[in-house]
C-alpha positions as CSV (number, residue, x, y, z in Angstrom):
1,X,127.2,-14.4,-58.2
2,X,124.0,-12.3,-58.9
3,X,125.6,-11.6,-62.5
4,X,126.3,-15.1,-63.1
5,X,123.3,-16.9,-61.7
6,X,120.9,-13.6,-64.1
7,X,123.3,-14.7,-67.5
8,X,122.3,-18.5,-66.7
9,X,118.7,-17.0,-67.1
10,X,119.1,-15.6,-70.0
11,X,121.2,-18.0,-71.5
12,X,118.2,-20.5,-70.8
13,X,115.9,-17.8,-72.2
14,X,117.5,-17.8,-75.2
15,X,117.8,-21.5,-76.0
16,X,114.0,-21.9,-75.1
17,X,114.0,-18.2,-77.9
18,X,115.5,-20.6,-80.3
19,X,113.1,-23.6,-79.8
20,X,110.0,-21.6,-80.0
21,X,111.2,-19.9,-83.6
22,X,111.8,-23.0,-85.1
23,X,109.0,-24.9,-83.6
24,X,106.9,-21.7,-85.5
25,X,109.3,-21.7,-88.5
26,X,108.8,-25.8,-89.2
27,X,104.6,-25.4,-87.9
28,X,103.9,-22.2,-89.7
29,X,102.5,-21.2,-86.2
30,X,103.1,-18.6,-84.2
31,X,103.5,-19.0,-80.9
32,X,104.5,-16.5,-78.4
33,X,107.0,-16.7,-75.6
34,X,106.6,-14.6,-72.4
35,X,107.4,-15.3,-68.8
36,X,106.2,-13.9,-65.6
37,X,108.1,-12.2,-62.6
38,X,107.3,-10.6,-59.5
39,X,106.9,-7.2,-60.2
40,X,109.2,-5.8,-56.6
41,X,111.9,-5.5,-59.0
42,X,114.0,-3.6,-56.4
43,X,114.3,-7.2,-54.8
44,X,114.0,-9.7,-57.4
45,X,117.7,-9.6,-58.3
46,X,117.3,-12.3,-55.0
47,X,116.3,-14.5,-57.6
48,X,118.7,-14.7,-60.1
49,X,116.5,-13.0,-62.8
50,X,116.9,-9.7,-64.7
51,X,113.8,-8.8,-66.3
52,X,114.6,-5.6,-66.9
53,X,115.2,-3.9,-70.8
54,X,119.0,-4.4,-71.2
55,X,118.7,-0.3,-72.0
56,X,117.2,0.4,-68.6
57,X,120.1,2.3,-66.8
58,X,119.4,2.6,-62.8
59,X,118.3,6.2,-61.8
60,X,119.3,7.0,-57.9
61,X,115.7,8.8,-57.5
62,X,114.7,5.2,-57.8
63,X,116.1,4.3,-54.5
64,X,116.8,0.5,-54.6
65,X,118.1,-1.0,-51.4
66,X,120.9,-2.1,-53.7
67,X,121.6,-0.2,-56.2
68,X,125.1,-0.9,-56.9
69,X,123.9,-4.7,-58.5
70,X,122.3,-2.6,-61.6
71,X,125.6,-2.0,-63.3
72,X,126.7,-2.1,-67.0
73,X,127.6,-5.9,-66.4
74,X,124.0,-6.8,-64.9
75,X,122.3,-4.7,-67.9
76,X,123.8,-7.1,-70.4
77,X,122.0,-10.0,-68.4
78,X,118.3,-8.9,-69.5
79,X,116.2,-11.4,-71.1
80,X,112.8,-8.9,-72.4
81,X,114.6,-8.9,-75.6
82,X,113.8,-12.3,-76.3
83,X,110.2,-12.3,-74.9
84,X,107.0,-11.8,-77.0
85,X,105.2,-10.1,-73.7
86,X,106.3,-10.0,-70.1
87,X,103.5,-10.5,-67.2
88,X,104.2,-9.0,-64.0
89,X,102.7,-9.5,-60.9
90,X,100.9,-6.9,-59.1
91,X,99.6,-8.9,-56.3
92,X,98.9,-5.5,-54.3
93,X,95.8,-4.6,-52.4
94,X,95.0,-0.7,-53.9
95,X,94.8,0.5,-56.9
96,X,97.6,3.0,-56.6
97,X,100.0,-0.3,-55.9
98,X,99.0,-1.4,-58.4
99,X,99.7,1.7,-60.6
100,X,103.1,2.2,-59.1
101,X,104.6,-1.5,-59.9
102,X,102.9,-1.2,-63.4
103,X,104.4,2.1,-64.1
104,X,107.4,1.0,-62.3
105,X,107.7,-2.1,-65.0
106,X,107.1,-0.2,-67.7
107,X,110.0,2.2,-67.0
108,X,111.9,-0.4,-66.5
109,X,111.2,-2.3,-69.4
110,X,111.6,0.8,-71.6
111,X,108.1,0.4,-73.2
112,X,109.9,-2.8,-75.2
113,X,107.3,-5.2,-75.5
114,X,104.0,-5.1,-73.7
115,X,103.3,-5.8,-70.1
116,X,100.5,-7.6,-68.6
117,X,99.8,-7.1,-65.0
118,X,99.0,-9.9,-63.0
119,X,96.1,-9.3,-60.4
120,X,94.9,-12.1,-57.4
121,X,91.3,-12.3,-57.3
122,X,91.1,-13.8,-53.5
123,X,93.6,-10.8,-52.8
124,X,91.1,-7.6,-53.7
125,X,88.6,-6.7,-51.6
126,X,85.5,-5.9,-53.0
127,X,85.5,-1.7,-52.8
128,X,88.8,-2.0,-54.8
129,X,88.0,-4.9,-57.4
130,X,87.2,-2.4,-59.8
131,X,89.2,0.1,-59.4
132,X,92.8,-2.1,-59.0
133,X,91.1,-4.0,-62.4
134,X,90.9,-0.5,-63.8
135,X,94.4,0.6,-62.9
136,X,96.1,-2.6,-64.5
137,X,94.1,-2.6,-67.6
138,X,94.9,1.6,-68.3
139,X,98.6,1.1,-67.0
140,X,99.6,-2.0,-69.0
141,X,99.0,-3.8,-72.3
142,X,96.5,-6.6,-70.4
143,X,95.7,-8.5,-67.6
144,X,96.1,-11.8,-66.1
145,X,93.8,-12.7,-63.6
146,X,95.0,-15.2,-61.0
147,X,93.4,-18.0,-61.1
148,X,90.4,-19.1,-62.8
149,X,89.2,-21.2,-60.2
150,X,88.0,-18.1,-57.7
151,X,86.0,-17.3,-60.4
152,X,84.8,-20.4,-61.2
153,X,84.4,-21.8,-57.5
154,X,83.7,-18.6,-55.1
155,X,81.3,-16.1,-56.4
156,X,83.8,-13.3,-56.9
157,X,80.9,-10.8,-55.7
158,X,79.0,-12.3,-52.6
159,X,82.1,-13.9,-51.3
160,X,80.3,-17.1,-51.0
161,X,81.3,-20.4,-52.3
162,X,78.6,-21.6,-55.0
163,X,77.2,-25.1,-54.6
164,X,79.6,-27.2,-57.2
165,X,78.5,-30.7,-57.4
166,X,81.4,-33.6,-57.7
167,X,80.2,-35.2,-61.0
């Protein structure tokens, strides 16, 4: 089932692939196609979804609670190879979570396109904001802050809401 229901992913993947090229192909555009997953790839198989490189072969030192799913057969289920970038997210509290998951996806993404971690602002506390910022930025190819609107509404600093006024 968890091979089937990861090829219907991909298979989708693939026909959104094709729509973006020749949207870009008939626009002279170029717009880029990514996706974003939970980065707990140990456990995200529960969702159907194999995000890993279709070259990534499962080590044992990795110690997955189910190891057995990350056969030949799941490999061929990957859908990076169609992505422009991949954004993970890294929704952790420390910096060194933070470095682990990104490290973790870029081992399991073989280095085969870039990966952005994912951060939530409301998550960090304040002695690790720049640190866990740090960490994402040096371990992956970006970041994606989630979301815009605790910067713009709570003053990310004094933890206080700033006076917006309903115009």
């Amino acid at each position: 089932w968890l091979t089937f229901r990861s090829t219907e992913i991909a298979n989708f993947a693939n026909r959104v692939r094709q729509t973006v090229d020749q949207y870009n192909k008939q626009n002279n555009r170029n717009v880029e196609m990514a996706a974003y997953v939970g980065s707990w790839y140990e456990l995200y198989y529960q969702n159907g979804v194999n995000w890993a490189s279709s070259n990534f072969k499962y080590d044992d030192r990795l110690n997955f609670p189910e190891s057995r799913i990350y056969s030949p057969e799941y490999s061929k289920t990957s859908y990076t190879g169609l992505l422009d970038f991949l954004m993970i997210g890294t929704y952790y509290k420390t910096p060194q979570e933070i470095a682990k998951y990104t490290t973790l996806g870029n081992i399991l993404t073989n280095g085969e396109l870039p990966l952005v971690a994912s951060i939530s602002l409301p998550d960090l506390k304040d002695e690790y904001r720049a640190d866990i910022l740090e960490s994402a930025v040096d371990k992956s190819s970006g970041v994606m802050v989630f979301d815009l609107c605790y910067i713009l509404d709570w003053d990310m600093f004094t933890g206080q809401m700033k006076n917006i006024k309903n115009k």
